[in-house]
C-alpha positions as CSV (number, residue, x, y, z in Angstrom):
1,X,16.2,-25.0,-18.9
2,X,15.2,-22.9,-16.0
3,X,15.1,-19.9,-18.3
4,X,11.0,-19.7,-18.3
5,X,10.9,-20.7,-14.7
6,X,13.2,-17.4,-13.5
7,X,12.5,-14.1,-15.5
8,X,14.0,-12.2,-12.9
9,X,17.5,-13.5,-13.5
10,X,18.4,-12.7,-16.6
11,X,19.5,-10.0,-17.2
12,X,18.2,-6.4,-18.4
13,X,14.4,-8.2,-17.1
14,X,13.5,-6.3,-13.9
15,X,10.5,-4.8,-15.3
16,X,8.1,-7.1,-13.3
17,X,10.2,-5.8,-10.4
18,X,9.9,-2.2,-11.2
19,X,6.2,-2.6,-11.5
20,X,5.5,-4.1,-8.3
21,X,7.5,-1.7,-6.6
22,X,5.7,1.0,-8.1
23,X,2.7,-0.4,-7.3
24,X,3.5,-1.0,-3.5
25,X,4.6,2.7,-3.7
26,X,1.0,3.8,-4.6
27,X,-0.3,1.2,-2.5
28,X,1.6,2.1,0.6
29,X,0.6,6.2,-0.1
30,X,-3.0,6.0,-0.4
31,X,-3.6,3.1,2.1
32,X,-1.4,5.4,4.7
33,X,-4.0,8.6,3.4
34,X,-7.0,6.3,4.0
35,X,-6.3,5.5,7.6
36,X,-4.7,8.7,8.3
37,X,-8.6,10.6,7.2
38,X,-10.5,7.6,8.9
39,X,-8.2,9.0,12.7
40,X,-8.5,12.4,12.0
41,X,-12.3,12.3,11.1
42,X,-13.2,9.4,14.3
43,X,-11.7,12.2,16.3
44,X,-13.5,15.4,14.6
45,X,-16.7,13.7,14.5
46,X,-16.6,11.9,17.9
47,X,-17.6,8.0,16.1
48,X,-16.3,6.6,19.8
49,X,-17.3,9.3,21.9
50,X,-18.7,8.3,25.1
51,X,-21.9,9.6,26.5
52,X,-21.3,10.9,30.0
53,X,-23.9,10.9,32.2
């Protein structure tokens, strides 16, 4: 009866599995790009650059 209750288990069903590793593939890629251009262009631009006086 726990058939419904645990796709994952049976056998030749990792589809779900696939998909959310795929997904956490793209995820982890473009979330890395995103921050990586946010650090390169705070630097470029000087966001948190200090006046000196």
């Amino acid at each position: 009866m726990m058939d419904p209750l645990d796709p994952l288990g049976q056998t030749g069903r990792h589809l779900p599995l696939a998909i959310l590793l795929v997904t956490t593939a793209f995820g982890a890629f473009f979330g890395g790009a995103f921050i990586t251009a946010l650090i390169r262009a705070s630097s470029e631009l000087d966001w948190f650059k200090r006046e000196e006086e």
